[in-house]
C-alpha positions as CSV (number, residue, x, y, z in Angstrom):
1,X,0.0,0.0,0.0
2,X,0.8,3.3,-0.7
3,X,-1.2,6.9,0.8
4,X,-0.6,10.6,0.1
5,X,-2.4,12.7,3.2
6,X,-2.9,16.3,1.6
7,X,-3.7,18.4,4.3
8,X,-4.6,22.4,3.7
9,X,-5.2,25.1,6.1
10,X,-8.0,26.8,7.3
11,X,-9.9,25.6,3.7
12,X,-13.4,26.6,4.2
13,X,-16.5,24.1,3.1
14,X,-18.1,27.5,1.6
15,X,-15.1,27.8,-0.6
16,X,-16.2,24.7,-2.4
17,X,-18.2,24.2,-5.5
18,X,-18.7,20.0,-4.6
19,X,-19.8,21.1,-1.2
20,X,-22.3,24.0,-2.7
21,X,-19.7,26.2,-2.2
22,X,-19.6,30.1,-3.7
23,X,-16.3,29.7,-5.8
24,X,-15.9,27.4,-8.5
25,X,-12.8,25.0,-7.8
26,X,-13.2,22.2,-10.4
27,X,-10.5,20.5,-9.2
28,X,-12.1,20.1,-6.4
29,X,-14.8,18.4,-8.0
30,X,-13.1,15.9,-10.1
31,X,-11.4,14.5,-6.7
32,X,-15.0,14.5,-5.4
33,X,-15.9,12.1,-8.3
34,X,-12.9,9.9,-7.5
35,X,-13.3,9.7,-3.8
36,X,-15.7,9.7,-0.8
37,X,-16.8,12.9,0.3
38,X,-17.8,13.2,3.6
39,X,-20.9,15.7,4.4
40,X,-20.6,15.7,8.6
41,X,-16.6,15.8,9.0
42,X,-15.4,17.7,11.9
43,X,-12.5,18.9,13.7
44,X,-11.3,17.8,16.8
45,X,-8.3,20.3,18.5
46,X,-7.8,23.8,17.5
47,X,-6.1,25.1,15.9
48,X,-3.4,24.3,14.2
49,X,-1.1,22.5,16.3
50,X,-3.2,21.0,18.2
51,X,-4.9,20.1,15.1
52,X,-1.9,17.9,14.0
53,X,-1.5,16.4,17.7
54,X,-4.9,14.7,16.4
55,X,-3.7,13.4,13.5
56,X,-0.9,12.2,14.9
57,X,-2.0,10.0,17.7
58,X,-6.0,10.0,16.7
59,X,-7.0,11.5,20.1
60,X,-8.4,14.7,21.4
61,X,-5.5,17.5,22.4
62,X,-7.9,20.3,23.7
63,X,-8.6,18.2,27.3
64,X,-5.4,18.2,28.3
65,X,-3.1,20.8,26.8
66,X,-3.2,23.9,24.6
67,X,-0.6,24.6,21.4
68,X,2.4,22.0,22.1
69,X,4.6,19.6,20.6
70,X,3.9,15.9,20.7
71,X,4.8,14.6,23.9
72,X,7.0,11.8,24.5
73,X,4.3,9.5,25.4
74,X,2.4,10.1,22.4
75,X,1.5,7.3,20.3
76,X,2.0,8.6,17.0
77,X,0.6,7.2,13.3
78,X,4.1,7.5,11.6
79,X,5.6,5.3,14.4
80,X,3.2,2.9,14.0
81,X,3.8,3.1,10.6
82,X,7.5,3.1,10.8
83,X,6.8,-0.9,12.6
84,X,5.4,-2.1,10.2
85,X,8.2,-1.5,7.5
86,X,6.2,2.1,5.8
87,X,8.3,5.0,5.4
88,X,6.7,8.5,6.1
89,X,7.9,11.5,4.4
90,X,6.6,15.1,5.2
91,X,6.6,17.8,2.4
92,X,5.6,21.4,3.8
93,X,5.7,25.3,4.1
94,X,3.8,24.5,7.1
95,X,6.7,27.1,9.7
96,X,5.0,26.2,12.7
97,X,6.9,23.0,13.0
98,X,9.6,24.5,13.2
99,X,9.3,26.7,16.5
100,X,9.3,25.6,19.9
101,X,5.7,24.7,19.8
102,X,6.1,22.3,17.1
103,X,10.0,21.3,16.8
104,X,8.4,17.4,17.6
105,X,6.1,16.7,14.7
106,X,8.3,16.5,11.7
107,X,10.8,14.7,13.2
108,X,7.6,12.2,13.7
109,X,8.6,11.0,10.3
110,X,11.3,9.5,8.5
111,X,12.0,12.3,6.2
112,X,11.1,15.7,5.4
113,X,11.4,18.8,3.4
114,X,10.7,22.4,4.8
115,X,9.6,24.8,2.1
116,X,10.4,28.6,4.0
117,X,8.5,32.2,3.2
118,X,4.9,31.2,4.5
119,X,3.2,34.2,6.6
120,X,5.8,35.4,9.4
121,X,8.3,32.4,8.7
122,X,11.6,34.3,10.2
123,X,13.0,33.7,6.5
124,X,13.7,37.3,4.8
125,X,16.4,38.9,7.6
126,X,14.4,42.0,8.9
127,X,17.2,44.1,10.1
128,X,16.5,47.6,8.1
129,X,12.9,47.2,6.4
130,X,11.9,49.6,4.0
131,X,9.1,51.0,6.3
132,X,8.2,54.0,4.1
133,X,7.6,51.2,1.2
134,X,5.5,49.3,2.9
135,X,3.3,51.8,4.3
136,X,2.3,53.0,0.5
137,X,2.0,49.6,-0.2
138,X,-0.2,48.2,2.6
139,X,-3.2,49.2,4.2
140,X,-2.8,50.5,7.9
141,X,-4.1,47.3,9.1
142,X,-1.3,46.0,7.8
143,X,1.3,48.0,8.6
144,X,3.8,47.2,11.4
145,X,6.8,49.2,12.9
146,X,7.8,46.6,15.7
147,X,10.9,44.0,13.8
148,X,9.1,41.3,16.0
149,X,5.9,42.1,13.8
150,X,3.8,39.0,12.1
151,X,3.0,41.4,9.8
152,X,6.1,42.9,9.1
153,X,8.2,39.8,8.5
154,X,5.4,38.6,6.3
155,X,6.3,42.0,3.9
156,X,9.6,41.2,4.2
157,X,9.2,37.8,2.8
158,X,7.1,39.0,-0.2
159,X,10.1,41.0,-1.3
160,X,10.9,37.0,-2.3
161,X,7.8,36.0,-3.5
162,X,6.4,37.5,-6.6
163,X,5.5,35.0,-9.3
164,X,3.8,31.7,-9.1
165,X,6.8,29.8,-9.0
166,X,7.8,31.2,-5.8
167,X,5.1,30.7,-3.5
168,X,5.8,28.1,-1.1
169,X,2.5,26.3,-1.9
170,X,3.7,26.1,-5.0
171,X,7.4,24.8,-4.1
172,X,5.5,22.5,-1.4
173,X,3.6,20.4,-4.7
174,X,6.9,20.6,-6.4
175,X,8.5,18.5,-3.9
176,X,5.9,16.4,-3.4
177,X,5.5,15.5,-6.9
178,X,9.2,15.2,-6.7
179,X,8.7,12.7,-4.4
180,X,5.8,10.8,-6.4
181,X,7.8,11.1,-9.7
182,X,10.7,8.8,-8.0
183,X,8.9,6.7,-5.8
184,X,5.2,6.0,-7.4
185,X,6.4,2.4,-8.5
186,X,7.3,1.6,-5.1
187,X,6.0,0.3,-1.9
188,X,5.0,1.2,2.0
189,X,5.2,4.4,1.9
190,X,3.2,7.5,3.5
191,X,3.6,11.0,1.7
192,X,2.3,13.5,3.7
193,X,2.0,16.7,1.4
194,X,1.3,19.8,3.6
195,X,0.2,23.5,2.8
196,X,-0.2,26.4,4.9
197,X,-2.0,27.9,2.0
198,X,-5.2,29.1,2.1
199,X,-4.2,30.2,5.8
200,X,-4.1,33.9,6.1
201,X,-2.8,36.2,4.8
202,X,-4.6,35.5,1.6
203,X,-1.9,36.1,-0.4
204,X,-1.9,34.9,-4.3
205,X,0.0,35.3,-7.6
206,X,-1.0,37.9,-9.7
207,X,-3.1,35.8,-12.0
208,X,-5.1,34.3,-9.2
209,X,-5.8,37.7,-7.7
210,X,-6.7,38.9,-10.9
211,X,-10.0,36.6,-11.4
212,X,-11.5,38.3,-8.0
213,X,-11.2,42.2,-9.0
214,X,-11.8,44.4,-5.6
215,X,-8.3,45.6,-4.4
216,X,-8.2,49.1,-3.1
217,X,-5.9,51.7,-3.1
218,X,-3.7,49.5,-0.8
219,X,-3.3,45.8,-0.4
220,X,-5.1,44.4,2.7
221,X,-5.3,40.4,2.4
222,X,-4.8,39.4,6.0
223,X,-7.8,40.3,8.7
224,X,-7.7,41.0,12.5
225,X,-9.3,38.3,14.5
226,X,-11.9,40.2,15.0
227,X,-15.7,41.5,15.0
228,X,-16.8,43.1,11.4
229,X,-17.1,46.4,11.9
230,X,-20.5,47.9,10.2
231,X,-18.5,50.6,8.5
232,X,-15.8,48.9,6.7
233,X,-15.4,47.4,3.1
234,X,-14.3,43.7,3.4
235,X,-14.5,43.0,-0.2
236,X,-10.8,43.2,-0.5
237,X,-10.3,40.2,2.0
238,X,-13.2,38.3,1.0
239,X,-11.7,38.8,-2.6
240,X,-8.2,37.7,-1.6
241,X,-9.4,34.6,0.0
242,X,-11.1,33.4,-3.0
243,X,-8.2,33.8,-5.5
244,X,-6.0,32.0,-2.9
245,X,-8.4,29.4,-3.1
246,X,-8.2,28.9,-6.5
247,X,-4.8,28.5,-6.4
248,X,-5.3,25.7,-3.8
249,X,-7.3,24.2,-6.8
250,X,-4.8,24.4,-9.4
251,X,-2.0,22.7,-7.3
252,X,-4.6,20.1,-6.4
253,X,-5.0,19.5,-10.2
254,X,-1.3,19.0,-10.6
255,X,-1.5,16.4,-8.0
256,X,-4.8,14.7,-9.8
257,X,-2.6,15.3,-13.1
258,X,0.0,12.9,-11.9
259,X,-2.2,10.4,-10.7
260,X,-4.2,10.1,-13.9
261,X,-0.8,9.8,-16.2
262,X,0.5,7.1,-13.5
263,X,-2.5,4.9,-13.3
264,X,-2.0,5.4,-9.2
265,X,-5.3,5.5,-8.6
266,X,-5.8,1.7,-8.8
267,X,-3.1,1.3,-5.9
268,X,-2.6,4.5,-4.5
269,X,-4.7,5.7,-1.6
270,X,-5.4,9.4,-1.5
271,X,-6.8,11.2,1.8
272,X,-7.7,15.4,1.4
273,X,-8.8,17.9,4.1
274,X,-7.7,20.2,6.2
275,X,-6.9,21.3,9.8
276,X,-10.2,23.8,10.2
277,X,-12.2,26.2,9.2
278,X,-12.1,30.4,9.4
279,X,-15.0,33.1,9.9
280,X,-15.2,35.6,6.3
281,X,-17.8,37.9,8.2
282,X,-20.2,35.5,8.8
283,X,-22.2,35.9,12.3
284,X,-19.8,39.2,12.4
285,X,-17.0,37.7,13.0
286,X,-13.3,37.1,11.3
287,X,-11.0,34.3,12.3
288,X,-11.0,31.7,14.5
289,X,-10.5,30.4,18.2
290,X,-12.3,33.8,20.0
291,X,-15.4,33.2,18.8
292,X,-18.3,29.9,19.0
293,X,-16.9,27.0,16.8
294,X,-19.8,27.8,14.6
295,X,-20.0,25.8,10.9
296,X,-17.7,27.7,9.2
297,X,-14.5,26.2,11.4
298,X,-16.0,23.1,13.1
299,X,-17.6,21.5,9.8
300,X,-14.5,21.0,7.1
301,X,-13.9,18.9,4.0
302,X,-13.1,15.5,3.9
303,X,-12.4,13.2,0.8
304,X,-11.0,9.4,1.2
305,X,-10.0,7.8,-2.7
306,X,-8.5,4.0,-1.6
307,X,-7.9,1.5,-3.8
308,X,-11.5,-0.8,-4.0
309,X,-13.6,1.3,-2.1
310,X,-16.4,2.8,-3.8
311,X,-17.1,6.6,-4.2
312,X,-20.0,8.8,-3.3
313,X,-20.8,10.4,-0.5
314,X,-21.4,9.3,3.4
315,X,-23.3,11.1,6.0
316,X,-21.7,9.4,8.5
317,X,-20.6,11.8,11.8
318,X,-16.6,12.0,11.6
319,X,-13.4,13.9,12.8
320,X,-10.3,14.3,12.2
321,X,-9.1,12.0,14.9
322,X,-10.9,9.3,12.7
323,X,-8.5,10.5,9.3
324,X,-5.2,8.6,11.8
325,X,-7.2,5.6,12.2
326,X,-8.2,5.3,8.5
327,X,-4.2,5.5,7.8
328,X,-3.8,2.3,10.4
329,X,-6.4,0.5,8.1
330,X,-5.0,1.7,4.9
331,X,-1.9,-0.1,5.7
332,X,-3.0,-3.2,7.5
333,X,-1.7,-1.7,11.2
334,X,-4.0,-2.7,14.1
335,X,-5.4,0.8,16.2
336,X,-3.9,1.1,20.0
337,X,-5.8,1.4,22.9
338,X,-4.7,5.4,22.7
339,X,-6.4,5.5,19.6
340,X,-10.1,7.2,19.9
341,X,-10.6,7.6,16.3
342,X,-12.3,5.2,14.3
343,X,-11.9,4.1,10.5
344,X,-13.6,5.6,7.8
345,X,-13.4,2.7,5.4
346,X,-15.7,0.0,4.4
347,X,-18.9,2.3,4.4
348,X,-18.0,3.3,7.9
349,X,-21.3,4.4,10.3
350,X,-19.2,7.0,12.1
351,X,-19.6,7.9,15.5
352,X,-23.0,9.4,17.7
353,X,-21.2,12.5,18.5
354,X,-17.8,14.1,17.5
355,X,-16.5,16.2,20.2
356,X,-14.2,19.1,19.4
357,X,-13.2,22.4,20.9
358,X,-9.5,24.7,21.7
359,X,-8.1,24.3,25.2
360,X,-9.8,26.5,27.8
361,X,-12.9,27.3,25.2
362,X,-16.2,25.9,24.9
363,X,-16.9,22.1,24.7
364,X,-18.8,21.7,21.9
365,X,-20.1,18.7,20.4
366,X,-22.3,17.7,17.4
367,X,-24.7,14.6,16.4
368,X,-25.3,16.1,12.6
369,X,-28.3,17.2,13.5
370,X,-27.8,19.4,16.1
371,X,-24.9,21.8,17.0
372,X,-24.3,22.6,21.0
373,X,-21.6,24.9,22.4
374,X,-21.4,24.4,26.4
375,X,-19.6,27.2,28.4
376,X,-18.5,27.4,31.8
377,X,-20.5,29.7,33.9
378,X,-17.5,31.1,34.4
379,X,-14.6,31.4,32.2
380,X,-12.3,32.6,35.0
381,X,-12.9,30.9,38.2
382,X,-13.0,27.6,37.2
383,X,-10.0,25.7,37.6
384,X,-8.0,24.7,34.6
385,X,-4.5,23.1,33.8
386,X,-2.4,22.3,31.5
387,X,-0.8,18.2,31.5
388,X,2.3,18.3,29.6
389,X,5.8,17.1,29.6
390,X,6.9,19.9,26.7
391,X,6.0,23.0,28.2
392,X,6.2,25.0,25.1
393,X,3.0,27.8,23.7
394,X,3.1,28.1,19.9
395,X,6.7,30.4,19.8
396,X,8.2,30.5,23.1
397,X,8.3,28.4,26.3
398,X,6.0,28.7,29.4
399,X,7.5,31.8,31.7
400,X,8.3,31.1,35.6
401,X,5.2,32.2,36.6
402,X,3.3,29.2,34.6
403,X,5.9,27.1,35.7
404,X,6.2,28.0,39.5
405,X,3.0,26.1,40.7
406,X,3.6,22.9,38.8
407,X,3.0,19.8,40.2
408,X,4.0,16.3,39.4
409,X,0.6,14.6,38.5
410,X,1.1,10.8,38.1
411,X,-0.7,10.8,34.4
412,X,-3.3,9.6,32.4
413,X,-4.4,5.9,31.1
414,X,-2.5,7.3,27.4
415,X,0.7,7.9,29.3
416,X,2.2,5.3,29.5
417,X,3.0,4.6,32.7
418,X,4.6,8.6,32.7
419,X,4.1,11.5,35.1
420,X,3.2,14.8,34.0
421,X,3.5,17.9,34.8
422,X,0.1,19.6,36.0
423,X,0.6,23.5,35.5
424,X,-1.9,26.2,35.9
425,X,-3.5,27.6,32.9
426,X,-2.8,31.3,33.9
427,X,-4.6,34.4,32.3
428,X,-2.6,36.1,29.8
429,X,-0.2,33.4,28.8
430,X,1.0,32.8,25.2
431,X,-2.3,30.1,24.0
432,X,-4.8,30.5,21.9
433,X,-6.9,33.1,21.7
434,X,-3.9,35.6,21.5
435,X,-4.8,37.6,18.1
436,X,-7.9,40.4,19.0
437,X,-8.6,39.3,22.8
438,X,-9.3,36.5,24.9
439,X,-12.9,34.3,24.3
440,X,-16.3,36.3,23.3
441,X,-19.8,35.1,23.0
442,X,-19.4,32.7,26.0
443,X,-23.1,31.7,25.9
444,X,-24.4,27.8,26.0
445,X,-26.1,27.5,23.0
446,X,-28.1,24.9,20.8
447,X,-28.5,24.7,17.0
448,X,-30.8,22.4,14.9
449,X,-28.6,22.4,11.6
450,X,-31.2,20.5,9.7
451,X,-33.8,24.3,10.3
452,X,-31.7,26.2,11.1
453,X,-28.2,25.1,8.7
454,X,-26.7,28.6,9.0
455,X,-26.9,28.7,12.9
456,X,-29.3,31.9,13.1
457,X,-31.7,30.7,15.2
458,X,-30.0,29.9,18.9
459,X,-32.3,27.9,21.6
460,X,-32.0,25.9,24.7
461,X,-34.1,22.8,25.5
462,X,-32.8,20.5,28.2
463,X,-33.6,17.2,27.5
464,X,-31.8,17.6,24.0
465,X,-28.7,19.3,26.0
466,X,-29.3,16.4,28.6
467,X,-28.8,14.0,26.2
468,X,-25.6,16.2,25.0
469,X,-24.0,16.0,28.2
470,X,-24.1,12.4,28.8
471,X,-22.3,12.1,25.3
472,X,-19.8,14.2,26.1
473,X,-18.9,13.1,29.3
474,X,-18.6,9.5,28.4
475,X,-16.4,11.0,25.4
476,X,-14.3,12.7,27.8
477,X,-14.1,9.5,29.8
478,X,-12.7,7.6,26.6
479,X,-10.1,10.3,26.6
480,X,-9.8,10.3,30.4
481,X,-10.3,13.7,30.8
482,X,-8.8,15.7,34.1
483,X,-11.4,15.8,37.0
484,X,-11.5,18.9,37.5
485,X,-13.2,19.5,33.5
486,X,-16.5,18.0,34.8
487,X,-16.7,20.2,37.2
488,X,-15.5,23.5,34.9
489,X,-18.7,22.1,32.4
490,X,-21.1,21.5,35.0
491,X,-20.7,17.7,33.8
492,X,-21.6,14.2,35.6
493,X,-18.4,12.4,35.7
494,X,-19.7,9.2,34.5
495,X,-19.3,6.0,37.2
């Protein structure tokens, strides 16, 4: 057997033309007619790091720790690959795994290749930037004086990138189909091909950004995390998005192009999705992890091609966790204990509820026919800690004062056997939500998605959220969730 994971982020179902999406991506829609799409997939951990912890060992992240690297008890897929005599190669302009909070995940695999220039990759040296330039270029919005400056590096690195060719998306497929092109008539092997692309900023190749005409004066293609303000023009960003899109499309066609000429698909397995989802405006809000998981980040994209299964689409319940657990199948490799996720193969049911959420949020959970985000009463006062043995946030380790109340806490059941450090989850340290402010909307909330699809219409009934919380307490249970989460959730710790 051989399997190519490729893995976008932050691709939006509503960018979709097979999922009734608003753009037309037609590559899209030709791996749509070669594969099963899934119509209820659903993250798991947000966002992106923790996102990949999931993939990795097929478990939920966000009940034990926020943005980390894999921990040394982690059971991961690419190990269990590795066993059984599969090599695993990573391709990606991913630059997250590449700081502190992610240093562990590519050496997960048995080779890799790092593709620089995404976003604020420390790439371009930013020593004396041409300020002035920039500020005629960008919008204000966009426009940063400190050297430290996400948005300033990310100018910086544009200096480098200014024709298709040298996007990193672009140099990402290049070295994946590098890797195809040499090793499509061999054996046990796992290709991971990874984008960070379409990720904010939304930032495309001229021809792209020419299909979606409404630029003003200056560019502005990466938003605040933020609420949509009444008064402002977003036409710019929502425009930006799209034609990054659609370059997410063409390199996907590249990748179908090379299947088609190699006659892979007969023995070639081919998974597609992505990490989650992002807000353009919708419910007034833009980005992610602040706000209520609503549709537009929890429910993503999922496509499965394998060799012998049959196509179509499944309405079957699923989440990323399940995506690991259909690579153990794929390849023959019995699921560990550890594993929560389930396989997706074979017609697969899928699961009552998918439970999903970002350390120190909301729980929220999802049957497919209703949505239901549960808040502590109080964000603050409940108790809440982090269980790590990598005490890292996304670019920098925890700080003393995170660190001076640890305790040794002997572990969980997926430990194996190891302690952990138990750490309070202080206000204001480096996790998720940084960008815009800490959580919003903390409200407990119910949607029926089959009345109510764009999630207009909040309610509360209890013997629907009653039936909620005995799901997702005996889900937290599988995962053996800390003790003190029941309580945080107003949850019955189940016997």
């Amino acid at each position: 057997m051989k399997a190519v994971l490729l893995l976008y982020d932050s691709l939006t179902l509503k960018s979709l033309s097979c999922y009734g999406g608003q753009y037309q991506t037609p590559n899209f829609d030709l791996l749509a007619a070669r594969s099963v799409q899934f119509e209820k997939h659903i993250v798991g951990s947000l966002p992106c790091m923790p996102a990949r912890r999931d993939l990795q060992t097929g478990r939920l992240n966000f009940l034990h720790r926020s943005w980390g690297p894999l921990e040394p008890f982690d059971v991961t897929a690419t190990a269990l690959l590795r066993e059984a005599g599969v090599h695993s190669h990573l391709v990606t302009d991913h630059y997250h795994y590449f700081e502190n909070g992610g240093a562990t995940y590519h050496t997960a695999f048995d080779s890799w290749d790092f593709i620089r220039g995404q976003e604020a990759d420390p790439w371009v040296p930013c020593i004396t930037p041409p300020h002035d330039a920039f500020a005629r270029q960008y919008h204000s919005e966009q426009v940063e004086s400190d050297t430290s400056g996400y948005r300033l590096q990310a100018a910086m690195n544009r200096t480098q990138i200014r024709t298709e060719p040298d996007f990193p998306s672009v140099k990402t497929f290049d070295a994946g189909l590098a890797f195809l092109d040499t090793h499509a008539a061999h054996d046990n092997w796992f290709l991971q091909i990874e984008v960070f692309d379409p990720h904010e900023p939304f930032y495309a190749p001229p021809e792209f950004r020419a299909r979606f005409p409404n630029a003003g004066d200056k560019v502005r293609d990466w938003p605040r995390y933020r609420r949509d303000k009444a008064d402002d023009d977003t036409g710019d960003l929502v425009a930006s998005q799209a034609a990054l899109v659609a370059m997410c499309d063409a390199q996907l066609g590249r990748l179908l192009d090379m299947m088609d000429a190699g006659d892979m698909w007969d023995d070639t397995a081919l998974i597609v999705t992505t990490d989650h989802g992002f807000m353009l405006g919708e419910h007034g809000w833009w980005g992610k992890n602040r706000m209520p998981f609503f549709s537009e980040i929890a429910h993503i994209p999922l496509f499965i091609h394998a060799p012998g299964q049959p196509v179509g689409r499944s309405a079957a319940v699923s989440q990323n966790i399940d995506v690991m657990a259909t690579l153990l199948d794929l390849f023959g490799v019995d699921r560990p204990e550890t594993v929560q996720g389930r396989s997706l193969l074979n017609g697969a049911s899928g699961r009552d509820i998918a439970l999903y959420g970002i350390f120190g949020g909301a729980v929220n959970a999802t049957d497919g026919r209703y949505s239901y985000f549960r808040y502590p009463a109080d964000m603050e006062a409940a108790p809440l800690f982090e269980y790590t043995l990598m005490p890292q946030h996304s670019g920098a380790p925890f700080v003393a004062a995170e660190l001076a109340h640890a305790a040794l806490h002997p572990g969980f059941d997926f430990t194996q056997g190891m302690p952990v450090l138990k750490i309070p989850a202080i206000k204001g340290a480096k996790r998720p939500p940084m960008q815009g402010g800490g959580f919003d909307d903390t409200e407990t909330v119910l949607y029926d998605l089959d009345a109510d699809p764009g999630q207009n219409a909040p309610f509360r009934d209890p013997d629907i959220e009653a039936r909620f919380c005995r799901a997702i307490a005996e889900a937290m249970r599988a995962h053996d969730a800390p003790t003190e989460l029941y309580d945080r959730f107003d949850l019955v710790e189940p016997a």
